[in-house]
N, C-alpha and C positions, 0 to 999 in steps of 0.2 A: 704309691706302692713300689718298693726293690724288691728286684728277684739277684742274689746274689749267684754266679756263674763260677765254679772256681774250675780252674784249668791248668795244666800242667804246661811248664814253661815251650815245651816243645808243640804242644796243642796252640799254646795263645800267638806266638812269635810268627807262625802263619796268616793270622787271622789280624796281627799287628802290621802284615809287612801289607794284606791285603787292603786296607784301612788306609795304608801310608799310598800308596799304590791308586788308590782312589780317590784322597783327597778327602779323607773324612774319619770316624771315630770309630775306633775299635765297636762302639756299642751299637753304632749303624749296621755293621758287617753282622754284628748277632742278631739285631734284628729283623734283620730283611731276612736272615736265615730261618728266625720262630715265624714270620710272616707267610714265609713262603711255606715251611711244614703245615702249619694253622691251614693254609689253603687248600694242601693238598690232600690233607686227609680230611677233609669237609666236601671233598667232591673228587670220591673215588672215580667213578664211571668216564671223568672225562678224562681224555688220553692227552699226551703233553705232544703238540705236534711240531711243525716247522718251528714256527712265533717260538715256541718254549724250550726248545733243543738250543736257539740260538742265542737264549737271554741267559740260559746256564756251561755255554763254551765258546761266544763271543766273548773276547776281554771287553769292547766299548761297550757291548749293550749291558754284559753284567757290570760295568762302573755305573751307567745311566740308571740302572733299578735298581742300583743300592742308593743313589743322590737320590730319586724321584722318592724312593721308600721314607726317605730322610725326610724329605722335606716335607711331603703327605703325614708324615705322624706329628708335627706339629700344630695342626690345626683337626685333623679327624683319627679316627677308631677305623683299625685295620680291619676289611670286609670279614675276619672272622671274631672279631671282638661282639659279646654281649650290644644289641642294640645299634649295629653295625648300622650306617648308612640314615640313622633316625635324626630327628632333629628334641631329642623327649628332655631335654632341660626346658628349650626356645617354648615347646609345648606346656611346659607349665610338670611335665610330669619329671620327677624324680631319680636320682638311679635306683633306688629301691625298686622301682617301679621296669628295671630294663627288664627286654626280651631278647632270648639265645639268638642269634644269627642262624643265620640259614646254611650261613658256610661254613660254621662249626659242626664239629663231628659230634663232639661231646661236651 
């Protein structure tokens, strides 16, 4: 499945130099972005403290969670995807067959 992004060239050029700047694909940079909303509105109540202040206005740690994001979606389903954290192919069960995540909001 694509989800096509269209952006204005002043919008993307940021989010390109970011990418360039990290060592990695403009589509990482969007991703860790839908990642990180997916998360946070699947679990309103918790507050974003020290750890999360730091991973969104440190430069190194926001380069590390956008590479670690990168490379976690290679082999799993981001904790708010359908069927998050399951093993239901290995089990014999189907995707017709997934369940909502918990860290989904909607």
């Amino acid at each position: 499945m694509n989800i096509k992004l269209h952006l204005d060239q002043a919008e993307y050029d940021p989010i390109e130099r970011t990418a360039e700047a990290y060592g990695c694909e403009v589509e990482d940079v969007v991703y860790t972005a839908v990642n990180e909303y997916m998360l946070r509105i699947g679990n309103f109540k918790e507050q974003c403290g020290a750890e999360c202040r730091k991973i969104h206005t440190d430069f190194a740690a926001m380069r590390t969670e956008v590479l670690n994001t990168k490379l976690a979606r290679k082999n799993n389903l981001p904790l708010w995807a359908d069927s998050a954290g399951s093993v239901h192919n290995y089990e014999g069960l189907g995707p017709d067959l997934a369940a909502k995540s918990k860290k989904s909001a909607f």
